[in-house]
Every structure is written in C-alpha cells, then in structure tokens.
C-alpha positions as CSV (number, residue, x, y, z in Angstrom):
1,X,63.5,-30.7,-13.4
2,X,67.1,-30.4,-14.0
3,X,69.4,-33.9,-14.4
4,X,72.6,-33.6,-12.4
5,X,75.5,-35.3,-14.2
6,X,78.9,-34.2,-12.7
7,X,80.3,-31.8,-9.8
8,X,83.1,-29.7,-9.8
9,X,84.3,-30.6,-6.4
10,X,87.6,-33.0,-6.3
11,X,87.8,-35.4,-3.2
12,X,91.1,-36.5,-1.6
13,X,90.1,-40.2,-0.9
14,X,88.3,-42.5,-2.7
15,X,84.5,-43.5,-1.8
16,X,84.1,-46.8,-0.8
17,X,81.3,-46.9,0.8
18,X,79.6,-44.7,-2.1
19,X,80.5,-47.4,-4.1
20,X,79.2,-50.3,-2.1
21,X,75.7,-49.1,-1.5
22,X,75.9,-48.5,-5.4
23,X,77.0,-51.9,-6.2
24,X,74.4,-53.2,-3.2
25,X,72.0,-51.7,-4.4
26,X,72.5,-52.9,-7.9
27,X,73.3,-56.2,-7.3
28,X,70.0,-56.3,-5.0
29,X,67.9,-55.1,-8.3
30,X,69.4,-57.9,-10.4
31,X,68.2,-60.5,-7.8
32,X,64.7,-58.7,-7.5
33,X,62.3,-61.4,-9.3
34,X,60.4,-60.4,-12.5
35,X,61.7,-56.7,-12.0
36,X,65.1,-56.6,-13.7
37,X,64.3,-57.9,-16.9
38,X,62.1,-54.4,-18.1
39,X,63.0,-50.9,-18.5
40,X,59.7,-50.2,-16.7
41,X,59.1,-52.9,-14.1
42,X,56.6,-54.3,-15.7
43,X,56.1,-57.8,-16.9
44,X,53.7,-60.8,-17.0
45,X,51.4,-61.3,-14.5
46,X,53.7,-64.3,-12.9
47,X,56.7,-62.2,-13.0
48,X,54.3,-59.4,-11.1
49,X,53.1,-61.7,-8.6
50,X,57.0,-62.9,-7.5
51,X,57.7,-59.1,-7.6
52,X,55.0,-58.1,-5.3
53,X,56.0,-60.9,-3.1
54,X,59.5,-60.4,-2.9
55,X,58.6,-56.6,-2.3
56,X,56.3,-57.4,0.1
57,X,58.8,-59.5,2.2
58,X,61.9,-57.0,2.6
59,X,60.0,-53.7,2.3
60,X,58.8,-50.7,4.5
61,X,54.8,-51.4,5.4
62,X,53.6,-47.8,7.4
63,X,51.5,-49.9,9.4
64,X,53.9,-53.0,10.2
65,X,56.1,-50.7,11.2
66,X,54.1,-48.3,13.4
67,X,52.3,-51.1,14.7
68,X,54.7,-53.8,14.7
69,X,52.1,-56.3,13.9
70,X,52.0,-58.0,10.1
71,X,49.2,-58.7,8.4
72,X,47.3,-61.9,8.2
73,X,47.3,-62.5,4.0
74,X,50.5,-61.3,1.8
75,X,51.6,-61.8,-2.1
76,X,52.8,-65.3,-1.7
77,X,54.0,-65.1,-5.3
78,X,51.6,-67.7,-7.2
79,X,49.1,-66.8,-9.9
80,X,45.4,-68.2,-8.8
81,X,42.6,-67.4,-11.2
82,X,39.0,-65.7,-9.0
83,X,35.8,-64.2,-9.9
84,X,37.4,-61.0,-11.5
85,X,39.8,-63.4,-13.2
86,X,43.8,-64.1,-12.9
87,X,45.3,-62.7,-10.3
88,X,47.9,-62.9,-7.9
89,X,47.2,-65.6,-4.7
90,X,47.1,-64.3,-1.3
91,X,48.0,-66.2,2.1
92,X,49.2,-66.1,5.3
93,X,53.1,-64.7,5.2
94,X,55.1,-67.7,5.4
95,X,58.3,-65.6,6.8
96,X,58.9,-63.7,10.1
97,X,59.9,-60.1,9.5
98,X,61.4,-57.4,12.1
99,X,59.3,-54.5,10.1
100,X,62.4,-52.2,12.3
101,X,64.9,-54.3,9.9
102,X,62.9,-53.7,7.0
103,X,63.3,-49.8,7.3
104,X,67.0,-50.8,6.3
105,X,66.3,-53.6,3.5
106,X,63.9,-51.1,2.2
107,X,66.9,-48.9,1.3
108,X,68.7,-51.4,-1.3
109,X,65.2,-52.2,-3.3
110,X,63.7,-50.3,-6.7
111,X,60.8,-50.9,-8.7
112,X,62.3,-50.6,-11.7
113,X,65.4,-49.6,-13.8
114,X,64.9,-45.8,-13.7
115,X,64.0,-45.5,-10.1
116,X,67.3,-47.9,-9.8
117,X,69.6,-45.4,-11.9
118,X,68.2,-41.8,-10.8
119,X,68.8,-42.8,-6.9
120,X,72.7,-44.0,-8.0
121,X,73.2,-40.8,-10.1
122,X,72.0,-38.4,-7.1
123,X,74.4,-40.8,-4.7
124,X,77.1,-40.9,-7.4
125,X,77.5,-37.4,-7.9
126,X,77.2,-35.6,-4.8
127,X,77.7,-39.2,-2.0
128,X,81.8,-39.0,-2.6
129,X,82.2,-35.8,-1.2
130,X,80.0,-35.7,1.9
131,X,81.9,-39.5,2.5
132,X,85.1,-37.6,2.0
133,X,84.5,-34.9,4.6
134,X,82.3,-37.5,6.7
135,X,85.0,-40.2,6.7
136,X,84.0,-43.9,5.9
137,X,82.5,-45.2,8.8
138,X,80.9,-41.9,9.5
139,X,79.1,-41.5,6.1
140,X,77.6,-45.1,6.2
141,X,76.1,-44.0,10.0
142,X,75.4,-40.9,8.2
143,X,73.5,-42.6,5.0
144,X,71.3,-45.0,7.5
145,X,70.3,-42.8,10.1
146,X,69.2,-40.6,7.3
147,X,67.3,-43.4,5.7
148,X,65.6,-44.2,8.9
149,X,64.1,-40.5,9.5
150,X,62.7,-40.6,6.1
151,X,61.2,-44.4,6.5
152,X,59.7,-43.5,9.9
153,X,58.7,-40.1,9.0
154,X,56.7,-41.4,5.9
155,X,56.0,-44.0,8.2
156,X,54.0,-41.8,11.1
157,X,52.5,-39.9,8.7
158,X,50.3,-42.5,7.2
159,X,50.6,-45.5,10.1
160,X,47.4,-47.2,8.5
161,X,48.9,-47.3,5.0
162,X,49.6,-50.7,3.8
163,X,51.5,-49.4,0.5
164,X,55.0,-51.0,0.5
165,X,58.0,-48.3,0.4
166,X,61.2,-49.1,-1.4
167,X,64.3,-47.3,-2.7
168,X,67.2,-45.4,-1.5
169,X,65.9,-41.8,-2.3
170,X,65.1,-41.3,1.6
171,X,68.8,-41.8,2.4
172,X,70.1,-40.1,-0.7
173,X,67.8,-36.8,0.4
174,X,69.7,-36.7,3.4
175,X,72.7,-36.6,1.3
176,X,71.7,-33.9,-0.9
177,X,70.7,-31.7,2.3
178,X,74.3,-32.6,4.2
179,X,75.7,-31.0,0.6
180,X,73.6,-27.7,0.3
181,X,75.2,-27.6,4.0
182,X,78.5,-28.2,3.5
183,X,79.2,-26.8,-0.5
184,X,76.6,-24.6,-1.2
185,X,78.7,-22.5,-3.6
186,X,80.2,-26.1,-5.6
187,X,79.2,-26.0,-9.1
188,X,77.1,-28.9,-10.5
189,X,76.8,-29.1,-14.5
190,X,73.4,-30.0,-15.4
191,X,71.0,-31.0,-18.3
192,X,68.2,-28.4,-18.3
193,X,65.1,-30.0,-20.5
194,X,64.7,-27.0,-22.7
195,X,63.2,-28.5,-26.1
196,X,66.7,-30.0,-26.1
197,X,68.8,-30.5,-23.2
198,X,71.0,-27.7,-22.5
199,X,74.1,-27.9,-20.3
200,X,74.5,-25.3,-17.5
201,X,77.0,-25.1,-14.6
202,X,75.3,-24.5,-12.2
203,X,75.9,-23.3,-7.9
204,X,74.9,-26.6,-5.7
205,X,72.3,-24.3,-3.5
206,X,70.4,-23.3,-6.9
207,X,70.1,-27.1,-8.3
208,X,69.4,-28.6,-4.3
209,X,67.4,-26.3,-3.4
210,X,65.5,-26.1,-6.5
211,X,65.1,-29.9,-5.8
212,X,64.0,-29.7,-2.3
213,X,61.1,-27.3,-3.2
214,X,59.6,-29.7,-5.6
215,X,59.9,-32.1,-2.7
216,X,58.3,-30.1,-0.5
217,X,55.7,-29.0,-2.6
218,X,54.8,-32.5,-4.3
219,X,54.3,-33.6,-1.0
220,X,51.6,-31.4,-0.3
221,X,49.9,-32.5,-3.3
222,X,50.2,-29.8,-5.3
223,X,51.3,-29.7,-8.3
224,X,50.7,-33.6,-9.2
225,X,47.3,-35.6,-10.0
226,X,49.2,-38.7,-8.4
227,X,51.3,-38.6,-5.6
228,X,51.5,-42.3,-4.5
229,X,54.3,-43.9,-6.6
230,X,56.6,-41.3,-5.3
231,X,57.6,-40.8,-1.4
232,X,58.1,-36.9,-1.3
233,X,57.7,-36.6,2.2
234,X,60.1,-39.0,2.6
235,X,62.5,-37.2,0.8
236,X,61.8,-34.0,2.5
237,X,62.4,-35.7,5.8
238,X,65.7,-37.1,4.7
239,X,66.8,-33.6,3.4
240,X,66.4,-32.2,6.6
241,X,67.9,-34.5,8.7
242,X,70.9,-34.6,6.8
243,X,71.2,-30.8,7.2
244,X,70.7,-30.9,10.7
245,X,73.7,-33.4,11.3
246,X,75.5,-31.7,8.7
247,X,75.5,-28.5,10.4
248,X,78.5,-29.0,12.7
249,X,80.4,-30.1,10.0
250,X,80.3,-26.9,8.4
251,X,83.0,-24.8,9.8
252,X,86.2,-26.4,8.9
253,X,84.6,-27.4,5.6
254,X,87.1,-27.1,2.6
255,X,85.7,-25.0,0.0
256,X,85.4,-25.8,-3.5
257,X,87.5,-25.1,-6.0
258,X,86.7,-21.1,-7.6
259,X,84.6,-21.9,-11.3
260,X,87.0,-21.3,-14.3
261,X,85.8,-20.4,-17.5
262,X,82.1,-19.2,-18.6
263,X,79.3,-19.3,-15.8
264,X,76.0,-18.5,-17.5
265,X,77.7,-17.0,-20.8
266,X,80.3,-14.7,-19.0
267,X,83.8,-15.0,-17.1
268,X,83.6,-16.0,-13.6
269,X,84.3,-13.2,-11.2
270,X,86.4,-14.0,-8.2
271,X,84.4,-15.2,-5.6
272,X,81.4,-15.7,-7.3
C-alpha cells in the first residue's frame, strides 16, 4: 500500500471546509472518552467501557438504522464484575437517538489515533482541490451525501449487524473517486514501502485506482483473514458515488499543472 503525502495540483482558494471537518473531526477525537489518550485505542478496561459507550451513542448501528428500532441493553459505560469476570455493564440506552442522524455523527468519530490521522491525510491532500472546483458549500453537500451512500450501503448490506461503524473514510472515498474523475493525470508523490520507503511521483489514476482495487477486493474477503475492523465496502460505495456526481464536473475541469523534472528516473515528456 502506498502513503500519499503531497499533490502537485495548486488551488486558487483556500479550503475552509477541508479544514473544518479536519479540525471537527479532531477536536471530536480529543473529547472521545478513554480513546485519545493511546496510540492504539486501547486502554483500561474503564476507559474501554466509556469508549464503547460513547461509541455506541453517536455511531452507525446496520440494524438501528435499517430498522429504525434501538436495542433494548447498550454499553452504559460502568464496569460490573459477572461470571466470566470484569466486564463492561449493560442496560437499557438512557438516550434517544435518530439512527438517520447518526449516519452523520458517525462521520466525525475514530477508534483510535491512526485511523484519526490516515482519514485527515487522504482528506488533506486530495479534499482542497475537489472543494476548490466544487465550491464551498457544494463540497460540504458533496462530502455528506457521499458519507451517507457509504453508511447506508454498508448499512443494507448487513441490516442485522449490530457492529458500530465510525470514521470519515466513507466520505473521504467519495472524495478520492470525485478526484480520479476530475485530475486523473495530477501527480501525487508517495511513500512506497520497499524495505525502506521510497518516494515516487506518481499519476493520481495509478495511486486511486490502485487504492480502489484493494477496496474492492478486501471487501470481498479476499485477500484478508479479518475483514471486520475495516468497512471496505463502505469505502467502495463512497468511491463510486463520488465519481458519479463528479462526472458532470469534468468538462470544464482545469488541468493540472505538466510534471517538471524526473518522473520514474527520466525527463518528463510533454503531455505525459
């Protein structure tokens, strides 16, 4: 897997709203209980237990949401000891919830500090120049219809699953799809894992789409013992949402700038 760290694709106004959902979303992981505090996410067993709770509260539940109906025990945060020892207390949810609403709270929560900063280095990089050919207002419609294809398409197809779904990756697909659309000849320099990590500059349609496939394929479950911690098919709906409604927006489209310099150990031709 290749780590994105910068575009070569200038923008001619600056990305608020890129920057708020950053700042949102970090300021929303700070106030997570017993989450923030580790690398990891993990922690004592009290800190789990408010975790789980608070998770439970403001995230996306399949079947809440398909069925709009929540369940009768939740996390209520406490740490009870039972017959397989110290655990964490359920009991009936002493909050209402719209489980529609929580499609959009879902967005701003992460599990733990590298699911926090890999979802604000995809929207980093490549949300400022989708906003700037989007517009402000535009781009944040863009970001939550986007985040609400990929919530209810994970959603519908597992509508009995009770496993919570957080993080802003569903919406931030739909970004990377809206720029394979819209700058699919853009060069991204990357960190390619290689027994060190070896910077390329590489086109946008190599490093997305390269990215998309994994998607795709992980949610089949191929590839992977363990597909549960991670919501490919999430991400593969967001992708191709946002490609759909970029679609429209690609005639018109300024290109990017032509590469300068060395491109895979040789001079750029023109056009390439």
């Amino acid at each position: 897997m290749v780590i994105p760290v910068h575009d070569v694709n200038p923008v001619r106004r600056t990305p608020w709203v890129t920057y708020a959902l950053i700042v949102a979303c970090v300021v929303v992981f700070l106030a997570t209980p017993g989450i923030s505090g580790s690398v990891t996410g993990s922690g004592t067993l009290a800190q789990l237990c408010h975790a789980q709770a608070f998770t439970e509260h403001w995230a996306l539940v399949p079947r809440e949401l398909i069925h709009h109906r929540m369940p009768s025990l939740v996390p209520t945060g406490a740490v009870g000891v039972g017959v397989h020892g110290p655990g964490c207390v359920l009991g009936p949810p002493a909050y209402g919830k719209s489980p529609v609403l929580s499609v959009l709270t879902a967005m701003f929560l992460h599990g733990s500090w590298l699911h926090l900063l890999g979802n604000m280095l995809f929207l980093f990089i490549f949300g400022n120049n989708i906003e700037d050919r989007m517009g402000h207002l535009r781009f944040a419609l863009f970001y939550v219809v986007c985040g609400y294809a990929a919530g209810y398409g994970f959603a519908l197809l597992d509508a009995e699953s009770g496993q919570p779904l957080i993080g802003a990756s569903g919406a931030i697909a739909g970004v990377l799809g809206a720029y394979l659309v819209l700058y699919p000849r853009a060069r991204v320099w990357v960190l390619v894992p290689f027994l060190v990590f070896l910077p390329l500059r590489l086109p946008a349609w190599i490093v997305l789409g390269f990215w998309f496939v994994l998607q795709a394929f992980y949610s089949a479950g191929e590839g992977v013992f363990d597909t549960g911690t991670v919501a490919y098919a999430a991400h593969v709906v967001g992708f191709v949402v946002g490609m759909l409604i970029a679609l429209p927006l690609r005639p018109g489209t300024p290109p990017p700038p032509k590469p300068r310099g060395l491109v895979f150990g040789r001079r750029a031709r023109p056009g390439w």
